[in-house]
C-alpha positions in Angstrom: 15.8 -5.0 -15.2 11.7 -5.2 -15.1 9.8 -2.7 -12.8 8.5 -6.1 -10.9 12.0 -6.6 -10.4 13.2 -3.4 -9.1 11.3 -3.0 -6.1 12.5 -5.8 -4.2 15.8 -5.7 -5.4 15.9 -1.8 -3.9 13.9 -3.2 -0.6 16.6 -5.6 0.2 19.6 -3.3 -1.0 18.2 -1.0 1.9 17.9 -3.6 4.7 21.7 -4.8 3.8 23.0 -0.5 3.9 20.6 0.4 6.9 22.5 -1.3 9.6 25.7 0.5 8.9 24.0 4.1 10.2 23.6 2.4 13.7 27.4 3.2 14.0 27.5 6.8 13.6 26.7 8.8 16.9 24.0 10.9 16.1 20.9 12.0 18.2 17.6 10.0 18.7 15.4 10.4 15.7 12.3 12.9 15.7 8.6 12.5 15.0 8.6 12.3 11.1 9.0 9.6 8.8 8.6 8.2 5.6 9.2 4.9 3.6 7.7 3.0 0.5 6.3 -0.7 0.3 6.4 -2.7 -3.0 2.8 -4.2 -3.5 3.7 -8.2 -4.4 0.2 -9.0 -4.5 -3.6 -6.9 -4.6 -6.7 -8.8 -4.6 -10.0 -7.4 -6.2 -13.3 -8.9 -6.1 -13.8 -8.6 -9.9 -15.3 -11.4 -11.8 -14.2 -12.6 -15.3 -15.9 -13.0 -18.6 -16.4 -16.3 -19.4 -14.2 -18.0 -21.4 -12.1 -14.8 -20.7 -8.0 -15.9 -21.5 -5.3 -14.8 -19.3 -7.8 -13.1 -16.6 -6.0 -12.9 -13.5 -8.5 -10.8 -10.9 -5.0 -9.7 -8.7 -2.0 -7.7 -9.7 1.7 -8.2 -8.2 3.1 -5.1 -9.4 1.5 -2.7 -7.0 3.0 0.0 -3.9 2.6 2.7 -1.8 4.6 5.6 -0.9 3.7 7.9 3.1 4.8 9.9 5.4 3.9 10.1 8.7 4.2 12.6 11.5 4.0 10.7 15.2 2.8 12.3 18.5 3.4 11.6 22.1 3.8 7.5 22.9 2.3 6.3 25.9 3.2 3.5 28.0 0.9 0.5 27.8 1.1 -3.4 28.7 5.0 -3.5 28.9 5.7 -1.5 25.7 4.4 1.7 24.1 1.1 3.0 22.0 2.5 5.6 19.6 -0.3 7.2 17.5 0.4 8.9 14.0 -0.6 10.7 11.1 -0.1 9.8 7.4 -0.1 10.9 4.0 0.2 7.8 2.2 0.3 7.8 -1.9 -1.3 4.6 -3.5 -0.2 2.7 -7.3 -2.3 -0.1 -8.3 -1.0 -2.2 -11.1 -2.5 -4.0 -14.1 -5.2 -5.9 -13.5 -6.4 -8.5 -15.9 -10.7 -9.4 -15.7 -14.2 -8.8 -16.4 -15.5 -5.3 -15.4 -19.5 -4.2 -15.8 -20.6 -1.6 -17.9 -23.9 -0.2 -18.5 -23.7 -2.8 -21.9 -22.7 -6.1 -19.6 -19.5 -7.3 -18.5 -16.6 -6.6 -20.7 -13.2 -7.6 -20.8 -9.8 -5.2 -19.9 -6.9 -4.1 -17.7 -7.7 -1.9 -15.1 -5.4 0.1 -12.9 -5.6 2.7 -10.6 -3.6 5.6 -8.4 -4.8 7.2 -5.2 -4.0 9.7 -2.2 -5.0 9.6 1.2 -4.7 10.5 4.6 -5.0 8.0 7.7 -4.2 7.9 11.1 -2.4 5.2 13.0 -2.1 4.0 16.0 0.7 1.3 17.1 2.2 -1.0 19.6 6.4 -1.4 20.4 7.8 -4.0 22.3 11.5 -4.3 21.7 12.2 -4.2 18.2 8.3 -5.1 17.1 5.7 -2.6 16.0 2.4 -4.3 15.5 0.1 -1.1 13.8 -3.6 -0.6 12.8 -4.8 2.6 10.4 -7.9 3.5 9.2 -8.6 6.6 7.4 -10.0 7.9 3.6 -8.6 8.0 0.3 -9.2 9.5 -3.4 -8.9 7.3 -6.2 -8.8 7.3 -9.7 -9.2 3.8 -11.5 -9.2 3.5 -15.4 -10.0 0.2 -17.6 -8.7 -0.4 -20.9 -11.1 -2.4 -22.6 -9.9 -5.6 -25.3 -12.8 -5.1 -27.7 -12.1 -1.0 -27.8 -12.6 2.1 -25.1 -11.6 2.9 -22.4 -13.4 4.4 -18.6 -12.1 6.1 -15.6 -13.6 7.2 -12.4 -13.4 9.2 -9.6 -13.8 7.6 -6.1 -13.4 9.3 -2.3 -13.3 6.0 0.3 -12.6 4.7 3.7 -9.3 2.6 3.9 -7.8 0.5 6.8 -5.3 -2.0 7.3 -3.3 -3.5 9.7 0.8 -4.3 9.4 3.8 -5.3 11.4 7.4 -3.5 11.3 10.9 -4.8 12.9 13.4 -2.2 13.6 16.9 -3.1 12.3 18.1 0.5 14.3 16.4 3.8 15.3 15.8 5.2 11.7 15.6 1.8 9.7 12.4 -0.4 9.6 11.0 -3.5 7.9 7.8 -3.7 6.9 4.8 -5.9 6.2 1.5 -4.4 5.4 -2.1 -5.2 4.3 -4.1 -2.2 3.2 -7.7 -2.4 2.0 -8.1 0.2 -0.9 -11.7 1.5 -2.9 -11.4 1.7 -6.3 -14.2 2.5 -9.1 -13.6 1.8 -12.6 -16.1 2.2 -14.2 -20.0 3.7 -13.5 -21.3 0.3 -13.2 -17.9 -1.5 -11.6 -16.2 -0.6 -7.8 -14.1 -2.9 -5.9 -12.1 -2.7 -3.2 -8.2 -4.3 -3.6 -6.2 -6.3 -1.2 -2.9 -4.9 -1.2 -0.2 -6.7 1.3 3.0 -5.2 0.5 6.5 -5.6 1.7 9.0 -2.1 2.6 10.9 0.2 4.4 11.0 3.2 6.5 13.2 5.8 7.8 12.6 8.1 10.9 14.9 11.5 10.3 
């Protein structure tokens, strides 16, 4: 089975086995969690060569791995605002397009891996968590280029993003994400990448 394959098929094994723990008595869950989101699509602002073949400026085979510490919620509006803390853990994939250099744009595949922390704040109402988070990351992009060489670089960023989460029971949520991501991968070349993902996450 293909990497691009495994992640959803692991995302939906775990929302079929997560309802099953709502059975078992066990005490309310405490402040930490963790969970992991499969990226199925990040969007760059790179531009391609001309006449560049099979450029495709997006890559589906991208995630994120966190875990989060939460602090006091507070009533609000007819639910509650819970704020948190995160160490979240980013993996850009393959990215196919034109990247400038201090000799022009050249054609490659970039990718990239990061590691930040971000604080969040969010809103539940019944089974619904609507979320915002801002904070920074370090990145580390490299580009493989098709006529020969290769660059990496070093980047230390703001990110954000916003996402929505359904609880199927007191430790098991769904999520849907967008995170906005700086990446630079080259001297000349920095982007920032799109990444709405799809996962889970389990309060201990």
């Amino acid at each position: 089975m293909s990497i691009q394959l495994r992640f959803p098929v692991a995302m939906l094994a775990l929302a079929a086995i997560a309802p099953l723990s709502a059975f078992a008595a066990e005490p309310a869950p405490g402040p930490v969690y963790m969970g992991a989101s499969y990226g199925f699509r990040a969007n760059t602002d790179l531009d391609c060569v001309p006449a560049q073949r099979d450029c495709d400026k997006s890559s589906k085979r991208s995630g994120k791995a966190y875990v989060g510490y939460t602090f006091d919620a507070l009533p609000f509006q007819g639910g509650v605002a819970v704020p948190a803390i995160e160490l979240v853990g980013y993996l850009g994939g393959e990215v196919k397009s034109g990247f400038d250099t201090g000799a022009g744009k050249r054609a490659g595949r970039g990718k990239f891996t990061g590691l930040g922390m971000q604080g969040v704040l969010a809103y539940k109402f019944d089974a619904f968590t609507l979320s915002g988070r801002a904070g920074a990351a370090y990145t580390q992009g490299k580009v493989d280029y098709l006529d020969g060489g290769s660059d990496k670089k070093d980047k230390i960023g703001l990110t954000y993003g916003i996402g929505t989460a359904y609880a199927l029971n007191k430790n098991w949520s769904l999520h849907l994400d967008w995170d906005r991501v700086p990446v630079k991968y080259s001297s000349k070349q920095t982007t920032k990448v799109d990444m709405f993902s799809l996962g889970a996450s389990y309060r201990f």
